[in-house]
C-alpha positions in Angstrom: 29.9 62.1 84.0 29.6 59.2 81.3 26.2 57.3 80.8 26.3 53.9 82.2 27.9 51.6 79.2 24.4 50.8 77.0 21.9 52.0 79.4 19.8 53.7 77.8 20.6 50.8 74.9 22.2 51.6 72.0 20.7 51.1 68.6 23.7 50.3 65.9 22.6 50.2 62.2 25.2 48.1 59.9 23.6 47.6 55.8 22.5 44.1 56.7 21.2 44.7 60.0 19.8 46.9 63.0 21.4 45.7 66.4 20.1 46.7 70.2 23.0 46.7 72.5 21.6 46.5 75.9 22.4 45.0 79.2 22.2 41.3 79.6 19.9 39.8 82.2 20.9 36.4 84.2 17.9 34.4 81.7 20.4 35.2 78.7 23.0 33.4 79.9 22.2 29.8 78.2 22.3 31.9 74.6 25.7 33.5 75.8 27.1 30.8 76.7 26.3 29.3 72.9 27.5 32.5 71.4 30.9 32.0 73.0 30.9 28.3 72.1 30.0 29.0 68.4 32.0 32.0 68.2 35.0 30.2 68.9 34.2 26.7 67.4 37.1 27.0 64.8 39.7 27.9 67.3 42.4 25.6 67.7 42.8 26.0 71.9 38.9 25.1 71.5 39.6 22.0 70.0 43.0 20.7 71.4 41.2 21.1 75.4 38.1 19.8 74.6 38.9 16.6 72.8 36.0 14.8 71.8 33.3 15.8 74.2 30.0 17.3 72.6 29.2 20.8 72.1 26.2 20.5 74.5 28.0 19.3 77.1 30.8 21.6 77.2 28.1 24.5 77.0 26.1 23.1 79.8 28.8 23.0 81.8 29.9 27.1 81.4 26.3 27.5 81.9 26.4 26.5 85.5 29.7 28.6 85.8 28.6 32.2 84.3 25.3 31.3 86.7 27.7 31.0 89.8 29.7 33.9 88.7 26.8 36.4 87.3 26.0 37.9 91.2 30.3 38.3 91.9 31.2 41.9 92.5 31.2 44.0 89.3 30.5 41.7 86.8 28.6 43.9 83.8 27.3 42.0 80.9 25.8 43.2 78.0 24.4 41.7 74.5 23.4 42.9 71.2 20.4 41.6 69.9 19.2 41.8 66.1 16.3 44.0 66.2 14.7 41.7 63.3 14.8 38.5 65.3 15.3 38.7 68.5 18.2 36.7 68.6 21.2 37.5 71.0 23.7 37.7 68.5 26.9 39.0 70.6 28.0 39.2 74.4 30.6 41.3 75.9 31.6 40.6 79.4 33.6 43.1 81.6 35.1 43.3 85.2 34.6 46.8 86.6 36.9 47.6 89.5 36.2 46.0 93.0 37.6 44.4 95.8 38.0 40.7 95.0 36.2 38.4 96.9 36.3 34.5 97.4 34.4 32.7 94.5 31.8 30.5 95.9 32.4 27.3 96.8 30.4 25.5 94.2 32.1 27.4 91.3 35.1 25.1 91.9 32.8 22.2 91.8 31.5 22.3 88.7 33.2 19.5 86.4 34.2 19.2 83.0 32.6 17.0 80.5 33.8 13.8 79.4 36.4 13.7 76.6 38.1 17.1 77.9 42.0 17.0 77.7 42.5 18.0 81.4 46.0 18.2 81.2 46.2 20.8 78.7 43.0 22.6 79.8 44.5 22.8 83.4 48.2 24.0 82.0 45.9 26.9 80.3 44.5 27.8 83.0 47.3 27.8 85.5 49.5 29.9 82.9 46.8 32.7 82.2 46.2 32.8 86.0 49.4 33.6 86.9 49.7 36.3 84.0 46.4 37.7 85.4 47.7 38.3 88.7 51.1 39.3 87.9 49.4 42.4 86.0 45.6 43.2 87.3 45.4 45.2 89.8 41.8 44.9 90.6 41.1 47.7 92.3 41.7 49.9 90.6 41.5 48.6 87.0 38.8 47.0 84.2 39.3 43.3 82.8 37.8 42.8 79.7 37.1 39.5 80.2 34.3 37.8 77.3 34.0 39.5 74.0 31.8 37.0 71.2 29.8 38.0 68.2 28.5 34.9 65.9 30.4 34.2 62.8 26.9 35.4 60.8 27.2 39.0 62.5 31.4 39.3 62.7 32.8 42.3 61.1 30.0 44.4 61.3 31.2 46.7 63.6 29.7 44.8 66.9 32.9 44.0 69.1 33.9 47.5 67.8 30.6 49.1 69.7 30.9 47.1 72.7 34.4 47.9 73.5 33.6 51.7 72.7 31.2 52.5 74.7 32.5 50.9 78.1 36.2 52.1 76.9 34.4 55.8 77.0 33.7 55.0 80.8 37.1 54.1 81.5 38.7 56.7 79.7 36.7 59.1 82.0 37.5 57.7 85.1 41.5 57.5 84.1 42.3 53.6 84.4 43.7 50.3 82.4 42.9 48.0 81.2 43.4 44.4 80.6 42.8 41.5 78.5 43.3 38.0 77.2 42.8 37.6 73.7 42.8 35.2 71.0 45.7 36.4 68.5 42.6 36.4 65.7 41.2 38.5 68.3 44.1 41.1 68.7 43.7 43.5 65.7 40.6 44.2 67.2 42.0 45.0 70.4 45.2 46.9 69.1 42.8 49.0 67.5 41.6 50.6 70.6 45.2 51.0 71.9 45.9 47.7 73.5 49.1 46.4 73.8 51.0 43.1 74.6 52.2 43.2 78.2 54.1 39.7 78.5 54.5 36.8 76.7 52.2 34.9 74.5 51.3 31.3 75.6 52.3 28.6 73.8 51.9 24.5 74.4 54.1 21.7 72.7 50.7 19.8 71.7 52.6 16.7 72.0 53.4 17.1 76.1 49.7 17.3 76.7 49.2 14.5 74.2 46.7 16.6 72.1 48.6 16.9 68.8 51.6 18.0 67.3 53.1 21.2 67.1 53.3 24.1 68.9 50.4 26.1 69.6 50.2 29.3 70.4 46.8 30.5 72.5 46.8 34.0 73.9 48.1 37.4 74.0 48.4 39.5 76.9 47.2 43.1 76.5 47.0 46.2 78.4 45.4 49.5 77.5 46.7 53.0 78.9 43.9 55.5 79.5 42.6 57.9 76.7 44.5 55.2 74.0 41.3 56.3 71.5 40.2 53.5 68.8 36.9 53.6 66.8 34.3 55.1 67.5 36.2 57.3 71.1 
């Protein structure tokens, strides 16, 4: 039977720097939620949905919605933190199988800022929804569901360690899994044996009055068990 993913933590050594990958506590989740803002600040999707409103607005809100969500059945987060600093330099986020429940009520209350493209931001998430549900089955599968690393600690091998070590776990226990990634994001992913399931989203910028040209957002990936990738 498999150690729990990074429990006891796990020390990675890169030249530059000496990481601790550990389980992530509900009192990280202000610096997770930067980490995923700054990871992603040069995406285009980032940009075209949120318009002009501020940085700390848009992170204040996802604050309030990974506190709602942290206590939801088999939610596992975990961070790696540079051993020199201190500093949370990474998050990886996962969905364990479970039996969905509800989301509380207040999750569905919490607003966007001012400046958001609504439109747009509400077409993304209606579209990835439905391809969510047309392929998880959440009993009985693992979403991968956040994976960050700031653009000072990218492609040292981090996102590479926190896929591994979970992926070891599901391997073991013979299951998928799923995931929505950025197509930056997908080498990393195809590396480990995911691959696309369904279409890739795409938005005329111009319909949601956010641009021109077509953008295209997200792949959708599945992963068969024992697919290997670095570090299996």
């Amino acid at each position: 039977m498999a150690h729990p993913p990074f429990n006891p933590p796990l020390t990675l050594t890169t030249p530059s720097h000496t990481l601790i990958l550990s389980e992530g506590t509900p009192a990280d989740i202000p610096s997770l939620c930067t980490i995923c803002y700054d990871a992603y600040a040069t995406d285009p999707m980032l940009h075209a949905t949120y318009g002009t409103a501020s940085p700390a607005a848009i992170i204040a809100s996802n604050v309030k919605r990974w506190e709602l969500d942290w206590p939801r059945p088999s939610r596992h987060v975990y961070k790696a933190v540079d051993a020199a600093t201190g500093e949370i330099v990474a998050v990886a986020k996962w969905v364990f199988p479970h039996t969905p429940t509800p989301p509380p009520e207040a999750l569905a209350k919490v607003g966007f800022p001012e400046g958001v493209n609504m439109a747009l931001l509400g077409a993304f998430f209606g579209r990835s929804l439905e391809k969510r549900e047309r392929w998880m089955e959440w009993e009985d599968m693992y979403q991968m569901n956040v994976l960050a690393v700031l653009p000072a600690y990218q492609r040292l091998g981090i996102g590479q360690a926190m896929l591994a070590s979970v992926l070891k776990l599901v391997d073991e226990e013979g299951r998928r899994v799923f995931v929505e990634a950025t197509p930056e994001g997908g080498s990393l992913y195809r590396k480990f044996g995911w691959v696309e399931c369904d279409e890739r989203l795409r938005f005329d910028l111009a319909e949601f009055k956010a641009g021109q040209g077509v953008l295209e957002t997200t792949l959708f990936l599945m992963r068969e068990p024992g697919a290997g990738g670095p570090g299996m």
